[in-house]
C-alpha positions in Angstrom: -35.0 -51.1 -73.3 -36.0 -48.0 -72.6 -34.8 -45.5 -70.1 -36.2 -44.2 -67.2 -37.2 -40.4 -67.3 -34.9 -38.5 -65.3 -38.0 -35.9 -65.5 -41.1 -37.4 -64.4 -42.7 -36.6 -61.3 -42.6 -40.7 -59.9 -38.6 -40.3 -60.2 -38.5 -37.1 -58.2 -40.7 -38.4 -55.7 -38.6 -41.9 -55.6 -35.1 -39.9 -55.7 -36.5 -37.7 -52.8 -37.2 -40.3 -51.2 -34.6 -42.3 -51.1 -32.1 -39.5 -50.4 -34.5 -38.8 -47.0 -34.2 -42.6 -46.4 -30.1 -42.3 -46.4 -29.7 -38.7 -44.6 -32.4 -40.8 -41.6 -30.2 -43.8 -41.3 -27.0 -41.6 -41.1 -28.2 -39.4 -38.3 -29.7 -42.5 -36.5 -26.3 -43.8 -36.5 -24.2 -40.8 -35.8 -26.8 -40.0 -33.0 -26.7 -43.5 -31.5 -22.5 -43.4 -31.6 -22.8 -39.9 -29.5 -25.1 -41.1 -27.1 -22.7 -42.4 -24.7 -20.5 -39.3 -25.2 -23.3 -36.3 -24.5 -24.7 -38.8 -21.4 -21.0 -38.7 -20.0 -21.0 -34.9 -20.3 -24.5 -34.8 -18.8 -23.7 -36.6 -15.7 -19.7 -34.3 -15.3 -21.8 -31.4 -15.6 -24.4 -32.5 -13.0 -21.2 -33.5 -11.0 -19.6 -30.3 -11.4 -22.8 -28.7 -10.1 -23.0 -30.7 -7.0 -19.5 -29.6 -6.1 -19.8 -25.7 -7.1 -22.3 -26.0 -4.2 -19.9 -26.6 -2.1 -18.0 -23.3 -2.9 -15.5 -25.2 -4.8 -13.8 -23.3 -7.7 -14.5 -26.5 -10.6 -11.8 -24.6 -12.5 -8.9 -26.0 -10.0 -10.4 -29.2 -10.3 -8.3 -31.4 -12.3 -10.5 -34.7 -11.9 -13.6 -33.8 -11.6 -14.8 -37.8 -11.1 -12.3 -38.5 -8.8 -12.9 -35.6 -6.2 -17.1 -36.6 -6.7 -16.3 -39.9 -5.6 -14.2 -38.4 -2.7 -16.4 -36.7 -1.1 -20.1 -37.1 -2.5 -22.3 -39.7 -1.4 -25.7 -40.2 -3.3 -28.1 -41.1 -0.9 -32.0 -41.4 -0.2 -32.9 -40.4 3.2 -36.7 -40.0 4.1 -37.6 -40.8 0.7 -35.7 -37.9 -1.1 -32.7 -37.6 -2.8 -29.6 -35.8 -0.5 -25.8 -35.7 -1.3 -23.8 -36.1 1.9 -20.5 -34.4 1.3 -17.7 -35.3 3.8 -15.6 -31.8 3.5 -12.9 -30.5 5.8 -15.5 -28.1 7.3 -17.2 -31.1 8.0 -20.5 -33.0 7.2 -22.7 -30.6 4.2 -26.3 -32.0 2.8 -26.6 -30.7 -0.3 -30.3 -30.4 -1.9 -31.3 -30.8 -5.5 -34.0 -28.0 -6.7 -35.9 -27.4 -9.9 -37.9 -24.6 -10.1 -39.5 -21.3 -13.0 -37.6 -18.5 -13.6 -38.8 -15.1 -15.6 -38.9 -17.0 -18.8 -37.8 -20.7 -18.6 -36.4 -23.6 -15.9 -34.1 -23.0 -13.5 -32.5 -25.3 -11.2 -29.4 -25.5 -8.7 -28.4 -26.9 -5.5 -28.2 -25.8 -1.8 -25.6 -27.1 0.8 -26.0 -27.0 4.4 -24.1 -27.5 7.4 -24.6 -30.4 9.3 -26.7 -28.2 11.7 -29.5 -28.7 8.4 -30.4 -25.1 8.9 -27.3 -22.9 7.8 -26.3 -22.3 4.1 -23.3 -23.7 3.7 -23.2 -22.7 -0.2 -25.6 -22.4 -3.3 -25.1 -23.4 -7.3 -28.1 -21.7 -9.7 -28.4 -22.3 -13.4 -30.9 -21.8 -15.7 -32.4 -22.3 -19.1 -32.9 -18.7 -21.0 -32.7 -15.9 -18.4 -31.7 -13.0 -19.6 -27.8 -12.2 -19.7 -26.6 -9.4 -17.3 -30.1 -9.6 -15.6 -32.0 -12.9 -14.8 -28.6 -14.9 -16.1 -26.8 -13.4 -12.9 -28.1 -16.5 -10.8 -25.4 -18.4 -12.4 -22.4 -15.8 -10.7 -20.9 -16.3 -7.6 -22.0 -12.8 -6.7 -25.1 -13.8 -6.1 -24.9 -17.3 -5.0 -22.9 -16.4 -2.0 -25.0 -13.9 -0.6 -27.1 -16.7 0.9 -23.8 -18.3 2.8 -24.5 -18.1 6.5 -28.1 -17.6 6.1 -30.0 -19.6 8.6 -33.6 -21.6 6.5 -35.4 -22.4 9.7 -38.2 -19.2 10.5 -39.7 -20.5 13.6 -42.0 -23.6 12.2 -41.0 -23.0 8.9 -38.1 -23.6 6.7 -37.8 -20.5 4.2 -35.8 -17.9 2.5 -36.8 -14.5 1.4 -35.2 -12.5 -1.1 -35.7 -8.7 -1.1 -35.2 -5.9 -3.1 -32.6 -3.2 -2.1 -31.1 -3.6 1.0 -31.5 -7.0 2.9 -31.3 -7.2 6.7 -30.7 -10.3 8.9 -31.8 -13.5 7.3 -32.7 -12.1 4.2 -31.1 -12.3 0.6 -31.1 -9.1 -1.6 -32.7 -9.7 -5.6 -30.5 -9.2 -8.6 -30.9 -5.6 -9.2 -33.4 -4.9 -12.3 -34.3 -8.9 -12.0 -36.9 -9.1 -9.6 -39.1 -11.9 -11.1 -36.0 -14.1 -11.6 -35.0 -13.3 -8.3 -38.4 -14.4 -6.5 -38.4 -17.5 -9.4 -35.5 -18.7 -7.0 -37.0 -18.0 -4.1 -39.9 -20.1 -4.4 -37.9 -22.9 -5.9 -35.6 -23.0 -3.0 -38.7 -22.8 -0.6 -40.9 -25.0 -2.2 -37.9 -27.9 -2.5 -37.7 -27.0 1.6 -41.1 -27.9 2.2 -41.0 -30.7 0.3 -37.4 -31.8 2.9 -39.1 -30.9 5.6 -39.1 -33.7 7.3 -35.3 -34.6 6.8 -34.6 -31.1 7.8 -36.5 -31.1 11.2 -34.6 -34.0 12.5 -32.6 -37.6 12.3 -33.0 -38.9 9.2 -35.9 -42.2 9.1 -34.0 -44.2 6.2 -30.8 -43.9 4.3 -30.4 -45.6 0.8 -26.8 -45.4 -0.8 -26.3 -44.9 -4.9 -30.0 -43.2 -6.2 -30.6 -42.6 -9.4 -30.3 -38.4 -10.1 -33.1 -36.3 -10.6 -34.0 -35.5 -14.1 -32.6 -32.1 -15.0 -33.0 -29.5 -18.1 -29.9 -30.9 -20.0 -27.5 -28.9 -17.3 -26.4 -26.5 -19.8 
């Protein structure tokens, strides 16, 4: 019998293949076993940024779960999705917000006091925005300089964000990140137009426990 050669192009090709067959399977496996695991981390992340809105240091947090459950309530109220946070300062709606930064997504959150027109607190994130420029959305330098703000411009609900000094309602830019800066600004005012009608009075419906929005992996 004779043997098979070892140097012939079918046997590369079949050896090839074969070994691309095995290394498929493996990773289908391995990727299938850390499913569960990356959705779990997914979903504390997206938890963790809920809560940051709230001006709440997640690095004291112990249990991040258990303090979600405490005081966050998914709910669906005029059709869109609101987390109703029971705090000690009170009732806070907090608002989830996609939105285009200088080069890639950005997203975050916005709380507001039960009043639905003062910034309670903020959480920004983003997908590749440049560190030390555009990455500053994610510091709590800049997040808090739209505390106290009020959204409500006589018919409108809006937020401006200036360069240099800002005066009265208005939020001042990253320095030397100007297109960022403005990328946030239209997020947060295009995801107020879009609440407008939960903003401008008692809410129509309430559904508990809605699915969360789709977000860019939360890194």
């Amino acid at each position: 019998m004779s043997k098979f050669n070892t140097n012939s192009n079918v046997y590369t090709i079949i050896y090839a293949t074969v070994i691309v067959v095995i290394v498929a399977l493996l990773l289908a496996v391995v990727s299938s076993a850390l499913r569960p695991k990356q959705q779990a981390n997914v979903e504390l992340d997206r938890k963790k940024q809920v809560l940051s809105s709230l001006n709440i240091d997640i690095k004291q947090v112990n249990d991040v779960d258990q303090m979600y459950a405490e005081v966050i309530s998914e709910q669906e109220i005029d059709g869109k999705q609101v987390f109703v946070a029971k705090t000690d300062d009170g009732t806070k709606y907090i608002i989830p917000m996609t939105g285009a930064g200088l080069w890639g997504a950005i997203w975050g959150y916005i709380a507001l006091d039960e009043d639905r027109n003062t910034v309670y607190g903020t959480f920004f994130n983003h997908d590749s925005e440049t560190p030390g420029l555009g990455g500053e959305i994610t510091t709590r330098g800049f997040q808090t300089r739209f505390n106290g703000k009020h959204i409500k411009a006589a018919d409108k609900y809006q937020m401006e964000i200036v360069k240099g000094e800002a005066a009265g309602e208005q939020v001042q830019a990253i320095s030397g990140a100007t297109i960022t800066s403005k990328g946030v600004e239209t997020m947060i005012n295009t995801t107020l137009a879009e609440y407008t009608e939960f903003l401008s009075g008692a809410p129509a419906e309430t559904t508990e426990q809605v699915e969360p929005i789709e977000e860019e992996a939360q890194q």
